[in-house]
N, C-alpha and C positions, 0 to 999 in steps of 0.2 A: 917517492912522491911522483905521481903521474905529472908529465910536463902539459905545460896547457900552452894552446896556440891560440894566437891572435891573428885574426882574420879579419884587414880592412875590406870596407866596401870598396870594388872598383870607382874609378874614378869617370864618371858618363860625360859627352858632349854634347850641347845645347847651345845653342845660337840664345842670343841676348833678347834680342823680342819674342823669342817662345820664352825663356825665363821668364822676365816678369810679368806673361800672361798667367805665371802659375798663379792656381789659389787654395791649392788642397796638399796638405803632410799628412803625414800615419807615421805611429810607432805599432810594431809587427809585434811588438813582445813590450812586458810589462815590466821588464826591467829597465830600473833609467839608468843604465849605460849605456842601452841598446839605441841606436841610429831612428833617427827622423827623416823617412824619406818625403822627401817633396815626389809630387805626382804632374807631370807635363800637357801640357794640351794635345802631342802627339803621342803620349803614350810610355814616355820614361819616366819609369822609377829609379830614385836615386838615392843616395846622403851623402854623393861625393860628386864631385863637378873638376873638371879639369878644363881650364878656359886658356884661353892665347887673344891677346890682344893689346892696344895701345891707351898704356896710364895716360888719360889727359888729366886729371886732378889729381893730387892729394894733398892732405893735410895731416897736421899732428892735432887731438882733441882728447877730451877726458870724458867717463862714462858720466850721465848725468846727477850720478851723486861722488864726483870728483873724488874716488878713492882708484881712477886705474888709466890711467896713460893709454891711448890707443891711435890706431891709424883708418884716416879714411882714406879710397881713393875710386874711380871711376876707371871703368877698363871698356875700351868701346871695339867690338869687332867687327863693324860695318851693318850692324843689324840693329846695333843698340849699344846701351850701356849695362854694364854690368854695375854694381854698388860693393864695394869690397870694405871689409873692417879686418884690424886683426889688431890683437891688442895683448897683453900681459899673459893673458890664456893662453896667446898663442905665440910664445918671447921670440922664435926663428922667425917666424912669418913676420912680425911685427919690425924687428931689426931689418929684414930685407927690406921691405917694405918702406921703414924709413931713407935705407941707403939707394932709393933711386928715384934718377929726376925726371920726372913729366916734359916732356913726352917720352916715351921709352916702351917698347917691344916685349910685353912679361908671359908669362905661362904663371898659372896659380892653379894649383891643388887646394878646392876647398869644402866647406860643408855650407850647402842651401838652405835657408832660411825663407818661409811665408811668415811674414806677420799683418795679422787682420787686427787693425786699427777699431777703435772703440767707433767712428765716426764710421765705418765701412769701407774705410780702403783697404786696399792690399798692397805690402811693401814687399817687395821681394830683397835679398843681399843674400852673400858669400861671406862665409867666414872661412880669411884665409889659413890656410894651414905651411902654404909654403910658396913662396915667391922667387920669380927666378929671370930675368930679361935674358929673351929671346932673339933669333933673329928674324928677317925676314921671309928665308924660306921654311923655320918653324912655324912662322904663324900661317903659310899658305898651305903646309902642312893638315896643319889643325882644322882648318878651315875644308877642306877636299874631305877628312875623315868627319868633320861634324854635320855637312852635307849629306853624305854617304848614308850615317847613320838617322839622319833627321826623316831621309828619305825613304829608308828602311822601314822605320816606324807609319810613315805615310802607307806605303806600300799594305802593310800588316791591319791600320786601320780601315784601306779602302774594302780589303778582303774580308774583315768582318769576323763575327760567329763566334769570335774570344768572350767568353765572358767578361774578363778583364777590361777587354778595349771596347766592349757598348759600354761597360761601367762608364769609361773613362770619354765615350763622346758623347752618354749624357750627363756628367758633370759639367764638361763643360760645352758641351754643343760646337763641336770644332770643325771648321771651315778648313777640309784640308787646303784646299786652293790655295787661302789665306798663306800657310806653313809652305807652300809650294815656294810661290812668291818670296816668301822671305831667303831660300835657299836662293834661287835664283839672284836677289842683291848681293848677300853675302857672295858669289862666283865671281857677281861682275862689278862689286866695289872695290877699290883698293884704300885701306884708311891710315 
């Protein structure tokens, strides 16, 4: 029997206020096990997120039809918050999750989530996949490569001529400046 491979998405970096500016997903294939990528204001496609930052919340909660224990928490990396969930779905992430205390230094491997609200908002969250406290110079780490790359895409959009990336800045009509500025906090924040 031929062996079959499993092949995750990489895991991308995004700053917290480009996250929840997103508002558009795709699924690339019609199979539903296939990955829902979120699509970013600067140009990343993803279904996998690797974030670094400081839990200021969590909580222990149940899904709204109280059949599944789960965890919230808030991870902030100087740009924003992030919205973290990880729950039963996800028993590693979820046990970490529970074992650590606000405030604290994490790294999460997880999968991006748009949800468009019947009223017209857009929520954005991470479903974590794997939790893990960090230290300080992993998150400055994180931070210099989510730069880097935030800025790359900057670069790529000013340049133009992609198909792909006038798609993507007239979805959403993006002020690179805006995204400039946000790198710029994130360099000279410490949170």
């Amino acid at each position: 029997m031929a062996e079959m491979k499993f092949k995750r998405e990489p895991a991308k970096r995004v700053f917290a206020a480009e996250f929840r500016g997103c508002k558009f997903s795709e699924k690339f294939s019609t199979d539903e096990k296939a990955p829902t990528f979120i699509l970013t204001p600067t140009g990343e496609i993803t279904a996998r997120l690797l974030i670094v930052g400081v839990a200021t919340s969590k909580e222990r909660t149940t899904t709204k039809d109280k059949s599944n224990t789960m965890y919230r928490a808030r991870v902030n990396d100087g740009t924003g918050d992030f919205f973290i969930s990880a729950s039963s779905f996800q028993p590693e992430a979820m046990m970490q999750l529970a074992k650590i205390e606000v405030p604290a230094i994490v790294s999460i491997v997880g999968k991006p989530k748009v949800y468009n609200k019947e009223d017209g908002t857009i929520f954005t969250s991470v479903n974590a996949e794997s939790v893990t406290i960090v230290d300080k110079e992993t998150r400055e780490i994180w931070k210099l490569d989510t730069a880097k790359s935030t800025m790359d895409r900057i670069s790529v959009m000013e340049t133009g001529g992609i198909k792909a990336i006038d798609n993507i800045k007239e979805k959403y009509n993006t002020n690179l400046d805006t995204y400039k500025s946000i790198v710029n906090k994130a360099l000279t924040r410490n949170v």
